[in-house]
C-alpha positions in Angstrom: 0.4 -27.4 45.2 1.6 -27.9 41.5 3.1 -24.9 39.7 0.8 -23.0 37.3 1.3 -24.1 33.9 3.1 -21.2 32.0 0.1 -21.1 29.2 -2.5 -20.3 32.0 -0.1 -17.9 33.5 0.1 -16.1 30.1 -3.4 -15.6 30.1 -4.0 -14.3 33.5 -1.4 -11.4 33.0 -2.9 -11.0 29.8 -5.9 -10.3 31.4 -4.1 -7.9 34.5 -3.3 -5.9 31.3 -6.4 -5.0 29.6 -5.9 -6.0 26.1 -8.4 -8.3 24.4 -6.5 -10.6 22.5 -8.2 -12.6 19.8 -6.4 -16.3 19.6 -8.1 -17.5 16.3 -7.8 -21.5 14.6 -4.8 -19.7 12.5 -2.7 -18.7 15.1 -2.9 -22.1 17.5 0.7 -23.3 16.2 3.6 -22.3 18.3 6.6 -20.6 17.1 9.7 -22.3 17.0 11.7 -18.6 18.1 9.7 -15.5 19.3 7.7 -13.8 16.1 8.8 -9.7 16.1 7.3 -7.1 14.5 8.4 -3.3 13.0 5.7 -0.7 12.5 4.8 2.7 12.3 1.4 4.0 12.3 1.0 7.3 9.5 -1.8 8.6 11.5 0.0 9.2 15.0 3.7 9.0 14.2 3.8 5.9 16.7 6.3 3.0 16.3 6.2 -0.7 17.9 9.2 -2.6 17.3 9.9 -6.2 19.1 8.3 -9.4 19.5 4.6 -9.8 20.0 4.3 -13.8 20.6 6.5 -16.6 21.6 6.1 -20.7 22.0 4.2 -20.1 25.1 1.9 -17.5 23.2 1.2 -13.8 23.0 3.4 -11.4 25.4 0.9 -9.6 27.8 3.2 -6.2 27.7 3.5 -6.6 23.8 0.0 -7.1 23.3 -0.9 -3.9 25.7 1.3 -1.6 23.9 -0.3 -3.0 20.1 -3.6 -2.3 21.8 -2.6 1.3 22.0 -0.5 1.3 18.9 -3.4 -0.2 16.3 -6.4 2.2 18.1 -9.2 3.8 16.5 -7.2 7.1 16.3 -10.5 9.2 15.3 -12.2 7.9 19.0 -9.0 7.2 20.5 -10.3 4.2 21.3 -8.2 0.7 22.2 -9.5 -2.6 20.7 -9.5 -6.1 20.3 -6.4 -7.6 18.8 -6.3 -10.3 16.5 -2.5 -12.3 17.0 -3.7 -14.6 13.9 -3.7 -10.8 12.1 -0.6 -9.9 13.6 1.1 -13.3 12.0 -0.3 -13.1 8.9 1.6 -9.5 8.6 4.7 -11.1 9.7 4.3 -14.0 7.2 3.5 -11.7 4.6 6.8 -9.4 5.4 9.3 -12.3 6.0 7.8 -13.4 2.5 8.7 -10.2 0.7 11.8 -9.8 2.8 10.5 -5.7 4.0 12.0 -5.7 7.7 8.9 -2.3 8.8 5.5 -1.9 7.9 3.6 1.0 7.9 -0.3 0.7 9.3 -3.1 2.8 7.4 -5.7 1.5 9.5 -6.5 -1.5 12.2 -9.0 -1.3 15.2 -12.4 0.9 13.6 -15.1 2.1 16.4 -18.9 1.5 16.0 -18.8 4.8 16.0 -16.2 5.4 13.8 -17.6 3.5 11.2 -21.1 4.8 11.7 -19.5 8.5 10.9 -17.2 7.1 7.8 -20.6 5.5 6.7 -22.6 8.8 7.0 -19.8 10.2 4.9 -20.5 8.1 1.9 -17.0 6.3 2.0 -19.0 2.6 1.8 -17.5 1.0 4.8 -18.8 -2.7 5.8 -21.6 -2.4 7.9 -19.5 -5.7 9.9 -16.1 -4.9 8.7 -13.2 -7.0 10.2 -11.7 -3.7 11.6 -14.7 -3.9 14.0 -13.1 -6.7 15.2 -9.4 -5.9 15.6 -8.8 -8.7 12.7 -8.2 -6.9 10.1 -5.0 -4.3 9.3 -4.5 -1.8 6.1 -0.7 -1.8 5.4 2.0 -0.4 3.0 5.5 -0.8 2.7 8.6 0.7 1.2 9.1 -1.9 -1.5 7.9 -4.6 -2.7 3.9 -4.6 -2.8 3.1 -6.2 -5.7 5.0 -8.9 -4.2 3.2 -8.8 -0.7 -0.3 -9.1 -2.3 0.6 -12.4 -4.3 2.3 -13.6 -1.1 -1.3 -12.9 1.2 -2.8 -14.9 -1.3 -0.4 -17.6 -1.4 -0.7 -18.0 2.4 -5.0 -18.1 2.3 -5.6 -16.6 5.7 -8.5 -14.1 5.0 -9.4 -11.4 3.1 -6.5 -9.7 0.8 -7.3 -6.5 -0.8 -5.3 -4.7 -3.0 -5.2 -1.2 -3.9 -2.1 -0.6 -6.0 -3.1 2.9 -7.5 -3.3 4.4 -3.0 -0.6 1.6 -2.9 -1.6 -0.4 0.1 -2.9 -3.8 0.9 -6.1 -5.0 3.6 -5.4 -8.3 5.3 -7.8 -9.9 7.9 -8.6 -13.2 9.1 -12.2 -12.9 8.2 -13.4 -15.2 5.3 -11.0 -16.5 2.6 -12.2 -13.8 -0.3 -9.9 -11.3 -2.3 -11.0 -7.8 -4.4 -8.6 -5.4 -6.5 -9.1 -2.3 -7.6 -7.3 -0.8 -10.9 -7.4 2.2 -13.1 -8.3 5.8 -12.3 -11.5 5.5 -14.7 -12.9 4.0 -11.4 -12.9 6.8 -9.3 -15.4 8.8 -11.7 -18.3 7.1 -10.2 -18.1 8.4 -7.0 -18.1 12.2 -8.1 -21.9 13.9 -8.6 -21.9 15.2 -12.4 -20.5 18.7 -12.6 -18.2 18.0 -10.0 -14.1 18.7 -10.9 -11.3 17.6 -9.1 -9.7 14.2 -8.2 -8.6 13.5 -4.0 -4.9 14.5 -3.4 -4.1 13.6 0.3 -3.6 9.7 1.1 -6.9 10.2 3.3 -8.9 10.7 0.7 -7.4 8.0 -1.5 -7.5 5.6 0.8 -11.5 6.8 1.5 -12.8 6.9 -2.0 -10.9 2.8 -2.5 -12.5 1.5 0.7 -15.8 2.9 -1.5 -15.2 1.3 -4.6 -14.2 -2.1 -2.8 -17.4 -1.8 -0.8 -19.1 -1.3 -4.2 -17.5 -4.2 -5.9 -18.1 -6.8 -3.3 -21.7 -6.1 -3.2 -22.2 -6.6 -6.6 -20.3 -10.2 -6.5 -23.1 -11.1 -3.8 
């Protein structure tokens, strides 16, 4: 009997290990060296650092522990993940030359995004983080940089929210949004109400809003 080509082997363990991983159009060229990534999710405190993918595609043990990594950390929930996402980070960050990446937000629930929904935060009723293909990042230095560098590379959807300083990538359909200025965030106060958000929680909430807000009036 002839060996089992090394591909097919790939995706059996990849199977054995539980993760759904999403192989998109984007990510069907191989490597020429193993493609590694550093990050640190705010939410949990959790760190993966190492390769994720190789020429013969992605590493079943990798691909487990970014399962875990990038969960829904509200349902505690594992997801799908997306290795075109997962190289259009490392693109970006060999771009920009930033070595770690910290994650905001990656795989989102149903559920989850029913209950940010209810909340008024204007989430996508079929947002890319429903899919595992989409990731909200920030790093060190440099993000001005990163955001001209996602749209160079025209993978997806780039958003970029320089005043909560982070950017959305996902492999979804090739679109971009920005959102500027403080003046912005008086819309989503009722009148008579004082205050502006001071956690990163909140300022990342009340952008996801106005972003929702300003792609539906571009439709």
């Amino acid at each position: 009997m002839p060996d089992t080509p090394i591909s097919l082997k790939r995706r059996t363990l990849l199977a054995a290990c539980g993760a759904l991983v999403l192989v998109s159009g984007r990510a069907l060229a191989a490597p020429s060296a193993p493609r590694r990534l550093s990050l640190r999710n705010m939410h949990t405190g959790e760190s993966f650092d190492g390769p994720y993918r190789d020429a013969d595609g992605p590493l079943p043990d990798a691909m487990g522990d970014l399962a875990t990594f990038l969960r829904d950390h509200h349902a505690n929930k594992s997801g799908p993940v997306d290795v075109g996402t997962l190289d259009f980070l490392a693109d970006v960050m060999e771009a920009v030359g930033q070595p770690r990446a910290t994650i905001l937000s990656a795989f989102r629930t149903p559920e989850t995004n029913a209950m940010l929904a209810r909340r008024g935060l204007g989430v996508a009723e079929h947002s890319q983080h429903l899919v595992g293909r989409a990731l909200d990042v920030t790093f060190p230095a440099r993000l001005p940089d990163a955001h001209r560098s996602a749209l160079d590379l025209k993978r997806g959807g780039v958003g970029w929210y320089p005043s909560s300083h982070f950017l959305h990538l996902d492999t979804g359909p090739l679109r971009n949004w920005e959102m500027f200025g403080q003046g912005l965030l008086d819309g989503l106060y009722a009148p008579g109400v004082r205050g502006r958000p001071k956690t990163v929680k909140q300022r990342l909430s009340l952008h996801r809003a106005l972003a929702r807000r300003q792609m539906l009036t571009r439709r």
